[in-house]
N, C-alpha and C positions, 0 to 999 in steps of 0.2 A: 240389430242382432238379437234381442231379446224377444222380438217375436220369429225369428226362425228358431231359435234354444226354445220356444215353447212347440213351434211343431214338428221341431226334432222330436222332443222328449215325446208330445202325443205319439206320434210314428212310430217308435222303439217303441211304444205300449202296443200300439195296436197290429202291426205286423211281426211282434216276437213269437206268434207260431208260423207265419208265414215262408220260415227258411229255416234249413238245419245249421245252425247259426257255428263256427268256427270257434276258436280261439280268437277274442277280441285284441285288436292290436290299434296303440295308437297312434296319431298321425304321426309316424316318426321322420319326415322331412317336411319342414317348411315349405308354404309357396315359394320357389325363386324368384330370385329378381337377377336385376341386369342381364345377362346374354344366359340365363341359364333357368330353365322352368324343371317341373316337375310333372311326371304322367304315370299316372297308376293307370294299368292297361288289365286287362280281365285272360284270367287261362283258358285262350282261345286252342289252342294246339294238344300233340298225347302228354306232354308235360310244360311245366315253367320254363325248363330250361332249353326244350325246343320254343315256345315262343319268345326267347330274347336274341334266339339264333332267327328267326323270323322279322323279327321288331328290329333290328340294331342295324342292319342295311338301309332298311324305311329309312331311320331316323340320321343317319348318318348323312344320308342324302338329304333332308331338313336342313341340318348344320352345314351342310354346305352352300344351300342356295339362300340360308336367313342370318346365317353367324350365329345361331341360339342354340345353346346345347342343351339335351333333353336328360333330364335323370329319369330313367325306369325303372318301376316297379310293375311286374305282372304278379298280380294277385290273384288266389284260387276262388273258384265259387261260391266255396263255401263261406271265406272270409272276410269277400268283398265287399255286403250290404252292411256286415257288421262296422266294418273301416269305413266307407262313407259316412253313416250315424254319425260316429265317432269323429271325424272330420265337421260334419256338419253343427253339430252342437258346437265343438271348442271353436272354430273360426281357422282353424291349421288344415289342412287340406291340401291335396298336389294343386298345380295352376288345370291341369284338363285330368281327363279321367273318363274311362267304360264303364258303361251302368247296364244291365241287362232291360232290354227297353218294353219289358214289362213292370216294371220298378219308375216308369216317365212318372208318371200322371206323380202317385207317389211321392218323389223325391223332386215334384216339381212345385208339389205345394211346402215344401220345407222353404222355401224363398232364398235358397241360399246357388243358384245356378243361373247362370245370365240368359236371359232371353235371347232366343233365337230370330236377332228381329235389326232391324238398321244394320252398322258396319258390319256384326257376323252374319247375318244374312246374305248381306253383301259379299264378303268375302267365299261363302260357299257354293257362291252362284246360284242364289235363289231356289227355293223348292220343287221349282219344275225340272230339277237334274233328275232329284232323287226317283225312284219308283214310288209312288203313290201308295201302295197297301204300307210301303218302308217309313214313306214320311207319316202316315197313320200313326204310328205309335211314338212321335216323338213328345209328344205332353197329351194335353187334356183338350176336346176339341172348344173351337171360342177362344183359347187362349195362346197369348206369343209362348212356342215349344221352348222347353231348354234342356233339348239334346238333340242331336242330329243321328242318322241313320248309320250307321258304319259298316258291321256286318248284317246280313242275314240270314235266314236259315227258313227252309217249310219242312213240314212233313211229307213222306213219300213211303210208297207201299215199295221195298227194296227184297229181293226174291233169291234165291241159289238155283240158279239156272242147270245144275246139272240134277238136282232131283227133281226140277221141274220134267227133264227128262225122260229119268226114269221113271217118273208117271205118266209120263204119254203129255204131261200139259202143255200145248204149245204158245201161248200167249197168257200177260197177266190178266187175271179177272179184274173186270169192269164195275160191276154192281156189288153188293153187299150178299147176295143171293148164290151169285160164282165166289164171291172170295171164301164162302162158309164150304161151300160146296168142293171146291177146290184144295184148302185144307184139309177136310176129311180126308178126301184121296190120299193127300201127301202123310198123312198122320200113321205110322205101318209098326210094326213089331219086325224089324228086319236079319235079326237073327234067331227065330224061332222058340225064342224061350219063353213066351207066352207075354212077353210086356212089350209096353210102348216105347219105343226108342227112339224116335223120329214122330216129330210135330209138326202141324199145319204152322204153326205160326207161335213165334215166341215174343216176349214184352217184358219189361221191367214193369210187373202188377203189383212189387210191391213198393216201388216211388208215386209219392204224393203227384210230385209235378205231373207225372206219367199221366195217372188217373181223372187229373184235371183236366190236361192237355186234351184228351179223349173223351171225357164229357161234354167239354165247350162244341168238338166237331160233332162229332157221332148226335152231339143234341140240336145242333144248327141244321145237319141231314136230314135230319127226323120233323125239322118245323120245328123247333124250340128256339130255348137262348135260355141264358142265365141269370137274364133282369127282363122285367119289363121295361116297357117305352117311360115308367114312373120310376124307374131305377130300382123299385122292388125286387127282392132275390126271388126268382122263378125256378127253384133248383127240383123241385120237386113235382113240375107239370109233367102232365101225360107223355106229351113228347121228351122234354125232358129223361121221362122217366124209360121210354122205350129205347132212348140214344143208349143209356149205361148199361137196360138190361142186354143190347145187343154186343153190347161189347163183354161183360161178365160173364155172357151166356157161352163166351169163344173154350170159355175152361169149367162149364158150373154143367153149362147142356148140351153145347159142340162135341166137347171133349178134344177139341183141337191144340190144346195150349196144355203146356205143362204142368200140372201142380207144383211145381215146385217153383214157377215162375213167380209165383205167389210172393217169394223170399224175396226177388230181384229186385232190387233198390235201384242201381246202375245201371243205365242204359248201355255200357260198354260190355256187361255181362249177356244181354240177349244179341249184339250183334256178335260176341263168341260163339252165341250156340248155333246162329246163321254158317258164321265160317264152317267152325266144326263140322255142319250137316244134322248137328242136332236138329234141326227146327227148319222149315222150306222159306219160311215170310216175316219179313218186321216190318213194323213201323217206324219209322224211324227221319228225325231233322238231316244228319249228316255223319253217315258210317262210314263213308269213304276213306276219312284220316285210317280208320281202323283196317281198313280190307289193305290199305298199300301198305301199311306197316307189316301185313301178313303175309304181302305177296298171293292176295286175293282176287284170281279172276271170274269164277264161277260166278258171278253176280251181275244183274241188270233191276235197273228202275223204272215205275209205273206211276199213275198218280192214286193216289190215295180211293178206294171201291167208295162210292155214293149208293145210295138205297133205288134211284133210277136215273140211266141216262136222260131221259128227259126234262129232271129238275132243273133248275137256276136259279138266278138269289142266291141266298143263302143257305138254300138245300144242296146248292152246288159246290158247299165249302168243301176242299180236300184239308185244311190245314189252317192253325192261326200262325200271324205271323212272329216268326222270330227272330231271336236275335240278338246285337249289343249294338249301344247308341255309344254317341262321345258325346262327352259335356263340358261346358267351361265353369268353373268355381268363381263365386263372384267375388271371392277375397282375394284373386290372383292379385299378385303385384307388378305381374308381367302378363300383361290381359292384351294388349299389340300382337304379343308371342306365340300368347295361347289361342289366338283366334290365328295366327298363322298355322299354326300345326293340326287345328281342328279344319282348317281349309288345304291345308298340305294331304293329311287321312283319308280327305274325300275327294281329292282331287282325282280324277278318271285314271292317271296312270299306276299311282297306289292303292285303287280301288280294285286293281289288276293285281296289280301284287300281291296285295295282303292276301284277298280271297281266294286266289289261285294254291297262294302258300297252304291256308286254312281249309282248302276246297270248303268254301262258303259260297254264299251269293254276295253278288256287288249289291249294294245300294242306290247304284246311279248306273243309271240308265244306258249311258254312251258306255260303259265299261264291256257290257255285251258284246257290242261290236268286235272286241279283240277275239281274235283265233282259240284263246284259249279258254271261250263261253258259247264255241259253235260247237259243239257235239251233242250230239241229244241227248245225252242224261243232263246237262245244262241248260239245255232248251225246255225240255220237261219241267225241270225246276224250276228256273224263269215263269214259265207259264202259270206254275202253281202260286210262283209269289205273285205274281201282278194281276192274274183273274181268279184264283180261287182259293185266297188267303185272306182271313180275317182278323185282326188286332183281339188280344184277349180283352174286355173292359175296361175301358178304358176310368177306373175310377179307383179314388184314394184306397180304400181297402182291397185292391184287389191280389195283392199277397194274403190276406185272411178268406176271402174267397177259396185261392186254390189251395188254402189249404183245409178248409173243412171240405168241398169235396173231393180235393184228391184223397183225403183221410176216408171218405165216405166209400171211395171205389176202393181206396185199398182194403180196408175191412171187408167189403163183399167178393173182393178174390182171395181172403184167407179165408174166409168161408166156405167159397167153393172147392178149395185146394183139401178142404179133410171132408166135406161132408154138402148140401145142397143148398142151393139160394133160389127162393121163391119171389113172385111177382112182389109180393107182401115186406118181404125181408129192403127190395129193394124201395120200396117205396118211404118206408119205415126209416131205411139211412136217408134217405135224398131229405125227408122232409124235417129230420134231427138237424141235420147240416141247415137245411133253411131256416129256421127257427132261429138257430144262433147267427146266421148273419145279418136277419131281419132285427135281432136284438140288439145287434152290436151297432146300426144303422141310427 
């Protein structure tokens, strides 16, 4: 235990600007024992209290087929890395728990989560269930994972079909070239008072995660990446640097994108301005919770514009991949239990459920199969997670990572939203952000 308390403690040093950290709360339930565990589950749904309307049938169905009853807690984003820490230092912890499975590598070097390896292997029926970009991010490569794949999630270029319309556009743009090209169109002054009222395209420019998310792609499009093959931070190469200016350029030189976009922290605020008619095109993991809660049909999905159809590799990314993992605590006291329920989660029919509930992506594979993952906006998606999804870095700071360049794209769209950003300006952030990661390495 005293060497996970010491890479706890490092971790909580080096990833406390990596998240907008909550109100810290501590373990306030014991691992269970006997017929009864514990499961801190992640705020997958519009609130907590729809996902325990979500979670309580799963898990009922558990208790039924194992005799083990589940206490749940679903825990918010924001508060979650904080209460694992927390967990992980004192040795108190649920028996299983959702991690957001860019937080693996991470929280896989705190040695406090059971390998992904022997009986729980066994019990989840082996790696070759899952999707492969999915099993990707479940630890560090080289080493036995300790988390499994649960949900997932890509990005997609998601559109409002009726102002697609009213500009004449009939299919989504393909290339980086149409998607710029296509927003101007959609970008109008629609009630004649001389301002812009309508957007090519809207984004939450001012979250961190946003900004990161979009550098890792837009810079993978371009021939970049964020390290080199020596793990050096590469944030400020050429290509690098022409991924972010394309994307900063959407509001600084397109003028497609709102200045005010700038503000938007919340991803839930730019698919309002989608509904609204505010704005024609988002980027976006998974709006759909959003659009049915509005009773939103106007809307269809495409895959994410690349710089040319003819790329592959890694020029061919649309999207890293996302997500939440499940993981076992290895202080469980009912570790039999917890390796049931972590095999029960991923089991193909609840891999149906849950996702369907969450509109997510399965993680395994055969889940597809069900009726309820043949329509093609799930085909689409599909396709994006398993051929054109890449794992963010998979390496211990990689919460410090996104957060100096997502810091670095957000400063260059508050920039642009009062005034201009130059080849210079951008280069200037990318290579301030590299500096300190290189230092912190």
């Amino acid at each position: 235990m005293k060497m996970i308390l010491k890479a706890a403690a490092a971790i909580a040093a080096t990833t406390a600007l990596a998240f907008t950290l909550g109100g810290c709360g501590s373990s306030s339930q014991a691992a269970g024992g006997g017929d009864t565990i514990t499961y801190w589950a992640t705020n997958q749904g519009e609130s907590v209290e729809k996902d325990r309307q979500i979670l309580a049938p799963a898990l009922e169905r558990f208790t039924a087929a194992t005799g083990t009853k589940v206490n749940l807690e679903v825990i918010s984003w924001t508060d979650m890395y904080n209460r694992i820490l927390t967990a992980v230092t004192s040795g108190d912890g649920p028996d299983v728990l959702n991690i957001g499975n860019t937080w693996a590598v991470t929280l896989q070097e705190t040695g406090a989560f059971e390998p992904v390896e022997g009986k729980l292997l066994e019990a989840i029926g082996g790696k070759d269930r899952f999707v492969q970009s999915a099993w990707g991010t479940s630890g560090a490569p080289g080493k036995a994972p300790t988390s499994i794949p649960l949900y997932s999630q890509a990005y997609s270029l998601y559109y409002n079909t009726k102002l697609f319309k009213e500009a004449g556009i009939t299919e989504a743009p393909k290339t980086w070239d149409e998607f710029v090209a296509d927003a101007k169109k959609l970008t109008k002054d629609t009630n004649g008072d001389g301002k812009t009222d309508q957007w090519g395209i809207t984004a939450a420019a001012g979250a961190v995660t946003s900004g990161a998310h979009q550098a890792f792609i837009r810079g993978l499009q371009n021939g970049g990446g964020l390290f080199d093959d020596a793990g050096k931070p590469t944030f400020n190469s050429a290509a690098q640097t022409a991924g972010v200016k394309q994307w900063v350029d959407l509001m600084a030189t397109d003028k497609v994108m709102a200045p005010a976009d700038a503000e938007i922290s919340q991803g839930s605020n730019a698919v309002t301005n989608l509904i609204d008619g505010k704005a024609a095109m988002l980027f976006d993991q998974n709006p759909v919770k959003n659009f049915k809660s509005r009773d939103f049909q106007d809307w269809a999905v495409a895959p994410m514009p690349v710089v040319s159809l003819s790329d592959t590799g890694d020029k061919a990314t649309h999207s890293f991949v996302a997500g939440s993992n499940v993981s076992i605590f290895k202080n469980s006291k009912n570790k039999d239990a917890a390796i049931k329920l972590a095999a029960f989660l991923t089991s193909d029919a609840e891999q149906v459920y849950l996702n369907d509930a969450y509109t997510s992506l399965p993680s395994v594979k055969a889940a597809y199969n069900d009726p309820k993952f043949q329509n093609d906006a799930a085909k689409q998606k599909q396709n994006t997670l398993a051929e054109h999804a890449k794992p963010m870095p998979l390496i211990s700071k990689e919460g410090q990572m996104e957060t100096l360049v997502g810091n670095a794209v957000k400063a260059l769209f508050a920039k642009a939203a009062t005034g201009t950003v130059s080849q210079q300006d951008i280069e200037k952030a990318l290579t301030d952000a590299n500096n300190q990661m290189a230092a912190a390495q």
